[in-house]
N, C-alpha and C positions, 0 to 999 in steps of 0.2 A: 477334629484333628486336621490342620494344614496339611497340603498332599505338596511334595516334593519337585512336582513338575502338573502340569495341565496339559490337556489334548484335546480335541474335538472331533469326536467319532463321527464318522458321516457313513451312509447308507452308499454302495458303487454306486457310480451312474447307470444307466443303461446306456446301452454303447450308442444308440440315439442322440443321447445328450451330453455325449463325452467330454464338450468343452463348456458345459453349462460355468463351470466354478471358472473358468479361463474368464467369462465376459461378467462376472459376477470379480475379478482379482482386479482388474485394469475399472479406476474409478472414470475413465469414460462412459458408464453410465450415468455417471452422476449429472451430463449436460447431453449424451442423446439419446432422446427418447425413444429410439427404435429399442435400446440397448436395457433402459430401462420399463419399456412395458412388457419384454420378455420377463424379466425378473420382476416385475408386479402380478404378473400371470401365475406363476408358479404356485402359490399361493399369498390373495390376494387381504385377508386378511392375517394371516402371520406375515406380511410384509409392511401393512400398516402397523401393526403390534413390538416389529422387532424396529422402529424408529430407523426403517430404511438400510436396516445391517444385513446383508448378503450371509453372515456367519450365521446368526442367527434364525432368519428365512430357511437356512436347506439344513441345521443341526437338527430341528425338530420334524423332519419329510419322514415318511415311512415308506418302505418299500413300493405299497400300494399305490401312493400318492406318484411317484415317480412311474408308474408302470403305465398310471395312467397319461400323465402326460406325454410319456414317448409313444404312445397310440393315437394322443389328439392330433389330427392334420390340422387345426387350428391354432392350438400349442406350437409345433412343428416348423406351421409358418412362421409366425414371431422368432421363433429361432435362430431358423435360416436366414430370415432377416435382420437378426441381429446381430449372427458373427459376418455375414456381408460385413454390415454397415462398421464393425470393429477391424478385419482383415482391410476394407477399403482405404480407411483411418489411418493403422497404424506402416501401413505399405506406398501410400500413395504418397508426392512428392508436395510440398508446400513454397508459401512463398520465401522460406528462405533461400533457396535454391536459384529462384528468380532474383534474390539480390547479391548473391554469393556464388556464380556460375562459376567463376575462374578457381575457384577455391581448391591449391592441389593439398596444402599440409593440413592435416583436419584442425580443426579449432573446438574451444569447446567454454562453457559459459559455466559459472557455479554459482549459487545464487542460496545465499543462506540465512535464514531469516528462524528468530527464536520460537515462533509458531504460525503452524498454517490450518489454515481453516479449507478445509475440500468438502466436508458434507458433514451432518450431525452425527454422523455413523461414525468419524473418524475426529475423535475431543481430543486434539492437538491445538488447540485456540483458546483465545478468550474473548476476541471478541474485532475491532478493524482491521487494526493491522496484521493478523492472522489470515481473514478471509483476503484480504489485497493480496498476500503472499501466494493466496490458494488461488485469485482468481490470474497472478500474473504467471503461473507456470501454469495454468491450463492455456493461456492465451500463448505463450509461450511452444506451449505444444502443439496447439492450432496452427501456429505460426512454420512449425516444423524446425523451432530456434535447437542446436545441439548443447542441452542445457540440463543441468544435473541440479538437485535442490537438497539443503540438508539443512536439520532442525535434531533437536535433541528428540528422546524419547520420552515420553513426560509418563510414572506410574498411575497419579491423579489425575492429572490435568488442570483444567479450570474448574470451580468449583458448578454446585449446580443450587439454585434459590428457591428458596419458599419462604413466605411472608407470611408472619403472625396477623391475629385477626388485628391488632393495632398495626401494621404496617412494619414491626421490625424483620429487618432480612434476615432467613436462618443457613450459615452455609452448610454442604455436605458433599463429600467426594465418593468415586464410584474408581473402582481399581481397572484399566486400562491394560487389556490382557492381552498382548501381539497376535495370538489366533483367533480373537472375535473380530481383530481390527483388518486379521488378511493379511498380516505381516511377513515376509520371507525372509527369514536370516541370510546374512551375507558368508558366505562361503567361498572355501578357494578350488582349484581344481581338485583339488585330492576330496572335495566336499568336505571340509571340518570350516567350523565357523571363523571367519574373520573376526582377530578382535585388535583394538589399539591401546597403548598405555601411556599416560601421563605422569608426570610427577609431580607429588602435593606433596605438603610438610609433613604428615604423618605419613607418607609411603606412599606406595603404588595404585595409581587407580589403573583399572581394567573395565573396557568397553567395550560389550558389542555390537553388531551391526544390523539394525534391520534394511529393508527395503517395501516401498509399497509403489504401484508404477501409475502414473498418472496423464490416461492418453500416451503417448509420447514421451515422458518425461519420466525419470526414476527419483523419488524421494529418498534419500537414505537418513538415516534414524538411528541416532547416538544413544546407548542405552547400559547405564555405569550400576543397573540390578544386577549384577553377577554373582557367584559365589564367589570367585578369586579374589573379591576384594573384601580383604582382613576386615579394615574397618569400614565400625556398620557404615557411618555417616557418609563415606564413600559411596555405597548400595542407596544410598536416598539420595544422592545431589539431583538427582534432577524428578523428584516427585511431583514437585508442583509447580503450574506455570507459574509464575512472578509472586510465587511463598517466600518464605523464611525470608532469614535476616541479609544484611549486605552483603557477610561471608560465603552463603549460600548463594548469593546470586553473583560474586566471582566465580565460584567453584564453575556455575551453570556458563558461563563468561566465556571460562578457560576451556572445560570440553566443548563446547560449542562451536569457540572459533579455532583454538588449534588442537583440539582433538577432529575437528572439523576437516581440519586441510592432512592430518595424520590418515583419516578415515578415507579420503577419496584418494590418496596414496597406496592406502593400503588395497583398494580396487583397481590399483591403475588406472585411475581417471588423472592426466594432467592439465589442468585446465588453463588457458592462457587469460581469458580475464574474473577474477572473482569480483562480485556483488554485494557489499556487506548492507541488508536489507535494516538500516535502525542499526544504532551502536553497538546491540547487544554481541555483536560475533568479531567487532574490528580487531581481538586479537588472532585472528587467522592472518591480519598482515605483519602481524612479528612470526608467524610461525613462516608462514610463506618467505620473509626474508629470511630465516635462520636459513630453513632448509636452501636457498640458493648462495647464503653465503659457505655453506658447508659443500655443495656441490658442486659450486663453480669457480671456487675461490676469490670472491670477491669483498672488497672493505662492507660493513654495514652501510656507508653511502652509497657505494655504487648496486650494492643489493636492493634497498629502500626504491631507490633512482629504477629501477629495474620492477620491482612489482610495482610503484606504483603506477607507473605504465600502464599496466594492465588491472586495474582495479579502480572499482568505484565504490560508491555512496550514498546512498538514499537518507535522508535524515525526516524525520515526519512531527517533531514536537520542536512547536514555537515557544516553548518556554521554558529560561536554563531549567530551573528545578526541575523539568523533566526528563533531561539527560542523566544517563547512569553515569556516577561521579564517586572515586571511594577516595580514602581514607588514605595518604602516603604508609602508614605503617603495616595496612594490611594488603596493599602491591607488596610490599619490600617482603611480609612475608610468605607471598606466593610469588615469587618474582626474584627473588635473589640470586637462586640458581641458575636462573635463564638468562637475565641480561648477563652475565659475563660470555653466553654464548652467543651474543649477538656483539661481545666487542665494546659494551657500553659498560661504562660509571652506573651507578646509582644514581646520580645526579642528571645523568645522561635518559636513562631509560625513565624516569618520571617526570624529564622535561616534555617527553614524546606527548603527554596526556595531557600538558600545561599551555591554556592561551598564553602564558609570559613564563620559558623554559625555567629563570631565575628566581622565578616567587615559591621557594620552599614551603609557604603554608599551601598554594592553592592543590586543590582536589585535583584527583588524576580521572579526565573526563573520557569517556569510552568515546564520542564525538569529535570530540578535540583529533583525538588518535586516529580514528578513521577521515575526519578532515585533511591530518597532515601527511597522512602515507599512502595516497588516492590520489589521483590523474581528475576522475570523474563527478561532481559531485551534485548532489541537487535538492531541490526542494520537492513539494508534491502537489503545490499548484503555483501557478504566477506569484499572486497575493503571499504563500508561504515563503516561495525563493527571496521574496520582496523579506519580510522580517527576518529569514535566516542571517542572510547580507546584513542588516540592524545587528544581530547577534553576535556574528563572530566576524564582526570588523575588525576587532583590534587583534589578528590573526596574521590582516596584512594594511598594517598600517602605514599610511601612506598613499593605497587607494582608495578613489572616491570610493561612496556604499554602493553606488549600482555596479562600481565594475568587482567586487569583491566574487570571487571566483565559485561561486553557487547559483545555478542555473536552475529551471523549474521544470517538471516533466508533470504534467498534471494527473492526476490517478481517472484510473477509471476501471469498468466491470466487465465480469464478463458474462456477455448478455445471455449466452444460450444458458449458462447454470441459474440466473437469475428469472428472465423469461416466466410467464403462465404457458401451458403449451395452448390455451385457446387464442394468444395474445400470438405464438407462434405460429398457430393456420393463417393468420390473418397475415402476418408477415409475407409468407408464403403465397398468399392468393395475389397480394395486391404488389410486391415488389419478385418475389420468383423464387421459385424452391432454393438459391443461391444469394437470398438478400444477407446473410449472411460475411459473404465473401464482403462485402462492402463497408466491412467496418474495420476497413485495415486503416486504411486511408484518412478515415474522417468522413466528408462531407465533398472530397473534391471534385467526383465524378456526378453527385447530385441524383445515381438513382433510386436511393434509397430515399431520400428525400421529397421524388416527383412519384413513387409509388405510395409512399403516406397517407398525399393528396389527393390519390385516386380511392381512399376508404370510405365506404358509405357510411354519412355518419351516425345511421339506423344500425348497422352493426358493430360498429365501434362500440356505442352506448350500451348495445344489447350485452357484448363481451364484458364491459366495465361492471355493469348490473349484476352477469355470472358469477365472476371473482370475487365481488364484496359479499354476495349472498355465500359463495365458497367459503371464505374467510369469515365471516358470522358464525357458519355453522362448524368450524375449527374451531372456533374459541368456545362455541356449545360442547366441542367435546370433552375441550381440556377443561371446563368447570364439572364437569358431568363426570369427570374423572378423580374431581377431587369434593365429593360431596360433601365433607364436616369444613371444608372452609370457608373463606368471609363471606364472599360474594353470595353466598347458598345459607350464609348463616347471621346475614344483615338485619338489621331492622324490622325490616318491612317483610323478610322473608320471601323473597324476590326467588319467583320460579323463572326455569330457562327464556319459558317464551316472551318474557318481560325486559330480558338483557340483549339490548342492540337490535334494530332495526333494518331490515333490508335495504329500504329505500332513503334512509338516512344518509344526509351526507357525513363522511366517515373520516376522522382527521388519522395519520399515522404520525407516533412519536417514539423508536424504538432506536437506542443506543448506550454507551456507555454510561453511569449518572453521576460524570462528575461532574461539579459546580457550578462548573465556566461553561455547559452546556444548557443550564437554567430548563429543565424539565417542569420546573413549577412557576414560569415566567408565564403562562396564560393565567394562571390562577391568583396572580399577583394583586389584580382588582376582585374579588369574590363574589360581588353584586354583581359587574359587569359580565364576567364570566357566568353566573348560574342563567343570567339571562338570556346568555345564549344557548345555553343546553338545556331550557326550559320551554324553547319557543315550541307551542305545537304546530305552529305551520312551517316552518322551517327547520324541520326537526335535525339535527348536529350533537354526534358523538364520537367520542375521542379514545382508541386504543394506545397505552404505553407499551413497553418492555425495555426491560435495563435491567443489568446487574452494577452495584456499590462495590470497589474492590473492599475485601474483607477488611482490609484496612484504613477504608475511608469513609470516617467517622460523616461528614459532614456529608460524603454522596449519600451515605443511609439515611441522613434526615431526611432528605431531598425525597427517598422514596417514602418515609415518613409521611412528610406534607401532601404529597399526591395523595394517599390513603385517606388520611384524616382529610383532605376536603372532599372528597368521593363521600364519606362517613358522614361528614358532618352539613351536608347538603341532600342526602339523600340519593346521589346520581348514579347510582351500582348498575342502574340498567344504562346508561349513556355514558360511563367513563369506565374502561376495563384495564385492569395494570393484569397483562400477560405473564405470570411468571417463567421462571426458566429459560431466558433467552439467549436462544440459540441459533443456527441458520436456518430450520427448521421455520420456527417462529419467523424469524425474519422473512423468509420466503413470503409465506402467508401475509404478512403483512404488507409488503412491497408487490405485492400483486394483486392484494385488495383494496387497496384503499383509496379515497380520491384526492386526498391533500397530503402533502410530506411535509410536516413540520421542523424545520432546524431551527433552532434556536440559541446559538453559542455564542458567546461575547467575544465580539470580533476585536482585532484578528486572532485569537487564539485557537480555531480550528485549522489545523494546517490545510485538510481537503474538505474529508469529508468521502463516502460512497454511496450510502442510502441511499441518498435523494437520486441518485442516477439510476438505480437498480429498479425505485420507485417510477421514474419517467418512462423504462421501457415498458411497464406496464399500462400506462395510460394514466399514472395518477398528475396529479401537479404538486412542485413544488412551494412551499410557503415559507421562507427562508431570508434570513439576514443574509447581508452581503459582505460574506464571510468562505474561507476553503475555495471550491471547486467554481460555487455559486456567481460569484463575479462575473466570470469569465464566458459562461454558460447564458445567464439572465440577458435577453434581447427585449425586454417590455411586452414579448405576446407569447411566451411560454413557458408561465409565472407566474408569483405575485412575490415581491419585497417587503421585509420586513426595517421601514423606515429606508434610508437612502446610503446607508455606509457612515455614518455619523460614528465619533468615537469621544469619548470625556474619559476626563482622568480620573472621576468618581464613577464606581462600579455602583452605587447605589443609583446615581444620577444616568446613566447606561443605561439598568435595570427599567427606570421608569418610564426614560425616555422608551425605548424599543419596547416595554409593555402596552404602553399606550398607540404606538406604529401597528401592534398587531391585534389591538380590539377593531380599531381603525379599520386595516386592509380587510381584516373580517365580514364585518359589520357591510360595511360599501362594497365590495369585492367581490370578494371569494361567493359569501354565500347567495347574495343576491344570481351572479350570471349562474351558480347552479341551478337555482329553480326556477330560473328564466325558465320555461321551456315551453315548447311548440306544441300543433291540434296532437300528434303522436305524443308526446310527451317526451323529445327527446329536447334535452337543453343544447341548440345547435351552437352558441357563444363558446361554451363551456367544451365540446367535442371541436370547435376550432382551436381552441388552445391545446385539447390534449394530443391534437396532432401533429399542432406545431411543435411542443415540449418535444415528442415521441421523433420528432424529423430533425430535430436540431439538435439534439439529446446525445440517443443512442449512437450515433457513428462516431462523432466526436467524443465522447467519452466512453468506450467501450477499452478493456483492458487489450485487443487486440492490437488498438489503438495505439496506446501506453507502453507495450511491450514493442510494436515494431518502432517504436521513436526512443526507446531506450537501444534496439537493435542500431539503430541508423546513427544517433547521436555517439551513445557511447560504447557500447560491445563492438561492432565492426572496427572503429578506429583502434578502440584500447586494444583489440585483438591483433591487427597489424601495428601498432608500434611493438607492444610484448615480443612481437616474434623477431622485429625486425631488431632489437636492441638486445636479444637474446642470443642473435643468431654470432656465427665466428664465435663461439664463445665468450658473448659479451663483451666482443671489442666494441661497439658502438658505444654500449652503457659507461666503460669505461671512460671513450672519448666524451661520451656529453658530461660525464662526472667532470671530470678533469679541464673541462670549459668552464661549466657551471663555478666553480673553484677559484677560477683565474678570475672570472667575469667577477666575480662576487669581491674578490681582493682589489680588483683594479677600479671597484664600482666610484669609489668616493671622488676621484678625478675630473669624473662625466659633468659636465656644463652646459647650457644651452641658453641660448639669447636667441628672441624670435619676435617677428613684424608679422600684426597683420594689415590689409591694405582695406579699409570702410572707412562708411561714411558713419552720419548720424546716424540715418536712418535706408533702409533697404526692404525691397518687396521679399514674400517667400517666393523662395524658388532662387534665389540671386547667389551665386557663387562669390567667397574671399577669398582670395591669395594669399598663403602665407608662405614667408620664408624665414628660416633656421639657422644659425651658426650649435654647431653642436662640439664644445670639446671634450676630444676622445681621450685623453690622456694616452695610454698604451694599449688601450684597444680598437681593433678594426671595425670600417666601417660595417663590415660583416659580421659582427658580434653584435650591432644593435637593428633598432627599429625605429623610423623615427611616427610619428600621429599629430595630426591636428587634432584636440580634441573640444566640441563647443557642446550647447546646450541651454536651453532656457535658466534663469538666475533664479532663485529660490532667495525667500525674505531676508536673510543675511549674506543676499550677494553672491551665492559663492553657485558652480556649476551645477544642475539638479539632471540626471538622471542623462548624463553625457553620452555623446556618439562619436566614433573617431572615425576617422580617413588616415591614409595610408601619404606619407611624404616621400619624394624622389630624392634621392642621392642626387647632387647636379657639380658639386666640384670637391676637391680634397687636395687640401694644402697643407700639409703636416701633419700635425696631430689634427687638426680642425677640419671636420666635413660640412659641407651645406647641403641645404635638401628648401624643395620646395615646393607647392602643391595646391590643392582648390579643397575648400569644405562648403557645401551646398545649404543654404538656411531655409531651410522648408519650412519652419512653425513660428510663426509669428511671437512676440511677445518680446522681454528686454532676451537675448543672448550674450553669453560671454563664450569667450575662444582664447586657447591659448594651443601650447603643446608639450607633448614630451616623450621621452625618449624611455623605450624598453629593449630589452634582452632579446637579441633572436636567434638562432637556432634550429635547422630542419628538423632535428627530434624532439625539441621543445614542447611538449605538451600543450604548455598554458604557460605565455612569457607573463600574465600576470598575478599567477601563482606562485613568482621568485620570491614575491615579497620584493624586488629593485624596481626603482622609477626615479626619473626625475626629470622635473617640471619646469617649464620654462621660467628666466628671472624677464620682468616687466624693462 
């Protein structure tokens, strides 16, 4: 019999441990350890057992068990040191406060992302861009940023794997119950539950709210299981992360984004700038328009003109197919009732989702739409911002590709949930109980860097040695836990102490298995390959873990072929595919291992995280120069997988970069491991993982990533939102109403421009250029004028441009002149010309009008 409601009966506390469930509710456990070895204490194997879930740990305590701990003065202390260290946390002031002193109207950040990854205890993920989500509002909270996070409520979640003894993936879901997960329903003063309602074509859906609070930070949790809602399929839209069909994953679209902005409404959160993390929520910026057109009375431009102000953009997939993109007839019919409330045609409201508004067949792209109603927007590493710009060129046509208005904010982690804590004593001893604080910045102050170097490389080694023997003996348990499977039910009949090696060097390969990732790109050569995992002096084994989405037929070959060559070679003790992977897994893995292998066919990883999560542990990276990697890789904390080479044959790709990494293998990697000295420490090997660990961690740490997403774009997008908000959007109104004229008057604007060179000139040598610019009917104050030069690319034309800024020097009617210096620092052929853009003190981004124009020769 299904029971009607669920509860979780729990034993009082003693009044001892009053706030036990308080530091057990706030997932600041999850990254500090004072926090979480109180609650490992508790009971220390039902804390191993309940896979790190607080619900679980104290549902199954008996009175006894609690009587005793409120007597231990050992217990006691962990305690008291834990709600310190929580009280100290969520009271004390951060560096936002240092960057935001004057700050009198409060402001406030939203930041919304279709799933987050905070701990294995909480299956709201599936798998990167999840945990990024998780790791940017913990860093976020670290940060002390005033910033609200919202995701749906998912019943299933992601799914969870196990592998046939032939390698097929078997899925299976586990029901996600809001009081194992610690959930708080949202409530109003009178305590009855918050709830929001949307309109779909069959009727009313009804939503309500959880909350779960994170450090600092409140998650809140859209959740459309209700009774109130008639229809069932209503009660399932959001069961599974990235399940059902396209329908289902509007539905998931629509509550997400503007059930999303209804939700933090309905808590009185007003936020002045939103974050749409990935495409999947960008219709929270038509709900966020509606709502200011209904409250403020303004046209759907100057509304648009007005959130995008304050709203940005993350996009993370270099490749269209992997933009969510539907069908015009199935917007029209979840859509028809709302665009007329925003003032648009039909034509009008699915031009919004169109690179070309006029092309009635194209898809209505969730991208597109957060591209065109956004201020802020970016890529997730250099290299990604670089092919975003490739992609949605023809957006603003007319600009070169570099200046096309997507910037890069590189991802990165966040260290302390990543972290071994023995890898954190070390931290501690050698840079200062606060080496920590040092990863706001990067690298600029250098002390985190010049403590690295102070590590003996005898304990460095000896830590490295802990953690792989750790993680050996993890993966002994989870086989030991699944007795009738493959590993255990092989060939050879391979007992535990025969799988994996302590002293082995130990590769890690653990991430998504789609294609373009090539998980079976070692295996490519079979001979070459077994020869490595067969050496007995140099003995080399290799851990996987990856989940196939259930719908991709070709990711589950992929794990297919890992299987069948493990099987068909004999190597069950040297090659282990981890099933189930999750952060859990992941942890383990990124803190044991000594090589991180990436392997994705560039450039098609937009970043990338692992391999960072992996460096702060002391492993090394082994990686194409692809994502994050580029940017990171200095020649001595590393090794490359081939040089960045790219072919238009994937088969010809494939071989090349298979052969780069027998290669780097072979000469490289394995040799400086077993270099080693009269102790046996490989001192080559502990010079590189120091320098990985010193170049690494500051520079890529999510701390990092979120204060440069604070600085770049929440602080400005925060002050224009307010300031074009403010008088009742008289500004917005005025920049409308420019923007309008300028755009009308635009076809007039002419420009004829000299510059003054020779043949040839040294770097470093300044041109002169000067401009006639005609203005037709508008002022010289309505434009910009720029020299713009650049090294020539093989058809001539400017590559990868840098402008200066021209002076106004006379104004003779409609004709202004301007004139000015551009400096040629880089050697090679240069061209220069210039041209003329849109300016405006509220202007966001004058190259985001889509107006320019260029000088005639």
């Amino acid at each position: 019999m299904r029971p009607i409601a669920t509860v979780s009966v729990l034993h009082p506390l003693p009044p001892a441990l009053g706030r036990l469930h308080e530091l057990a509710h706030n997932l600041l456990w999850t990254w500090e350890p004072r926090i979480r070895e109180c609650l490992r204490a508790v009971d220390p194997e039902r804390w191993h057992g309940s896979n790190h879930n607080p619900t679980e740990l104290f549902s199954g305590l008996d009175p006894e068990r609690l009587g005793h701990l409120a007597s231990s003065d050992e217990f006691l202390g962990l305690y008291n040191r834990a709600l310190e260290t929580l009280d100290t946390y969520c009271n004390g002031s951060g560096w936002y406060r240092e960057q935001r002193p004057e700050q009198i109207e409060p402001e406030r950040y939203a930041y919304f992302s279709a799933e987050f990854g905070l701990h294995e205890s909480v299956p709201l993920y599936s798998g990167g861009l999840g945990v990024l989500a998780g790791d940017h509002i913990k860093a976020a909270s670290d940060l002390e940023l005033p910033l609200v996070a919202v995701c749906l409520f998912y019943q299933m979640g992601y799914f969870h794997q196990r592998l046939t003894v032939d390698g097929r993936q078997l899925e299976s879901y586990r029901i996600n119950d809001p009081i194992e997960l610690q959930l708080e329903e949202v409530t109003n003063r009178e305590g009855q539950p918050v709830t929001i309602t949307l309109d779909m074509p069959r009727g009313t859906v009804v939503a309500r709210l959880w909350q779960r609070t994170v450090g600092r930070v409140p998650l809140v949790l859209i959740d459309t299981n209700v009774a109130d809602n008639a229809v069932p399929e209503y009660r399932d839209i959001a069961d599974y992360l990235y399940g059902g069909d396209q329908e289902t994953r509007i539905m998931q679209e629509i509550v997400l984004g503007i059930g999303g902005m209804r939700a933090l409404r309905a808590m009185g959160i007003e936020p002045t700038v939103v974050h749409c993390n990935e495409g999947h929520s960008a219709f929270l910026l038509l709900e966020r328009i509606r709502m200011t057109m209904s409250e403020g009375g303004m046209s759907f431009e100057e509304a648009a003109e007005l959130v995008a102000a304050g709203a940005v953009f993350t996009t993370h997939t270099p490749v269209p197919a992997g933009n969510d993109a539907f069908p015009p007839a199935l917007v029209e019919t979840y859509f028809r009732d709302y665009w007329p409330q925003l003032g648009l045609s039909r034509e009008q409201f699915l031009g919004l989702g169109r690179v070309n508004p006029a092309n009635q067949e194209e898809l209505f792209s969730m991208t597109v739409l957060a591209l065109r109603l956004t201020s802020g927007r970016n890529g997730v590493s250099a290299l990604h911002a670089e092919v975003s710009r490739s992609m949605w060129k023809e957006m603003w046509r007319g600009l070169p590709v570099s200046d096309v208005p997507i910037t890069g904010v590189t991802n990165g982690v966040h260290t302390e949930t990543w972290i071994a804590d023995p890898m954190r004593s070390l931290f501690e001893r050698c840079v200062g109980a606060d080496w920590n604080r040092h990863l706001v910045a990067g690298t600029s102050d250098g002390s985190f860097t010049d403590g690295i170097g102070t590590l003996p490389d005898a304990d460095l080694w000896e830590t490295k040695c802990s953690l792989r023997e750790a993680l050996i003996n993890d993966v002994h348990r989870r086989l030991e836990d699944r007795q009738d499977d493959w590993y255990l039910r092989s060939r050879q009949g391979r007992a535990l102490d025969t799988i994996l090696d302590p002293n082995a060097l130990t590769i890690g390969f653990a991430r998504r298995f789609a294609t373009y990732k090539r998980a079976t790109l070692l295996f490519r050569d079979p001979e070459r390959a077994l020869r490595l995992f067969t050496d007995p002096e140099r003995p080399l084994q290799l851990l996987l873990a990856g989940k196939a989405h259930p719908r991709d037929a070709e990711g589950k070959k992929f794990v297919q072929a890992v299987i069948g060559f493990i099987r068909e070679h004999n190597l069950e003790g040297r090659i282990i595919f981890v099933e189930d992977y999750d952060m859990a897994v992941a942890r383990r893995l990124v803190q044991g291992c000594d090589v991180w292998l990436n392997t994705p066919r560039r450039p098609m990883e937009a970043s990338g995280t692992s391999g960072m999560k992996a460096a702060i542990n002391g492993a090394l990276n082994l990686s194409v120069l692809d994502g994050w990697f580029p940017e990171a890789w200095d020649g001595t904390n590393g090794f490359t997988i081939g040089g960045g080479e790219e072919f238009n044959s994937e088969d010809i790709q494939d071989e090349h970069d298979s052969r780069a990494l027998y290669r780097v293998l072979e000469e490289e990697v394995i040799p400086a491991f077993f270099d080693r000295d009269e102790a046996g420490v490989p001192n080559r090997w502990v010079a590189m993982m120091k320098r990985s660990i010193a170049t690494i961690t500051p520079q890529y740490s999510s701390n990092r990533m979120v204060a440069e997403y604070a600085r770049r774009f929440y602080f400005p997008a925060s002050d224009r939102f307010r300031r074009l908000r403010a008088e009742g959007g008289g500004r917005t109104r005025a920049l409308v109403a420019w923007r309008r004229r300028v755009r009308e008057r635009w076809d007039a604007v002419r420009v004829t421009a000299a510059a003054e060179v020779g043949t040839t000139m040294d770097a470093g040598q300044s041109v002169s250029l000067h401009a006639q610019v005609e203005l037709g009917s508008l002022s010289p104050n309505d434009v910009q004028v720029q020299a713009y030069y650049g090294t020539l690319d093989s058809e001539g034309m400017i590559a990868n441009g840098r402008s200066a800024q021209l002076v106004l020097s006379e104004v003779n009617g409609s004709v202004a002149s301007y004139t000015g210096t551009a400096t040629l620092n880089h050697p090679g052929r240069v061209g220069i010309t210039v041209r003329v853009l849109p300016s405006h003190p509220d202007l966001a981004d004058p190259l985001a009008t889509g107006l320019i124009r260029w000088a005639r020769s």
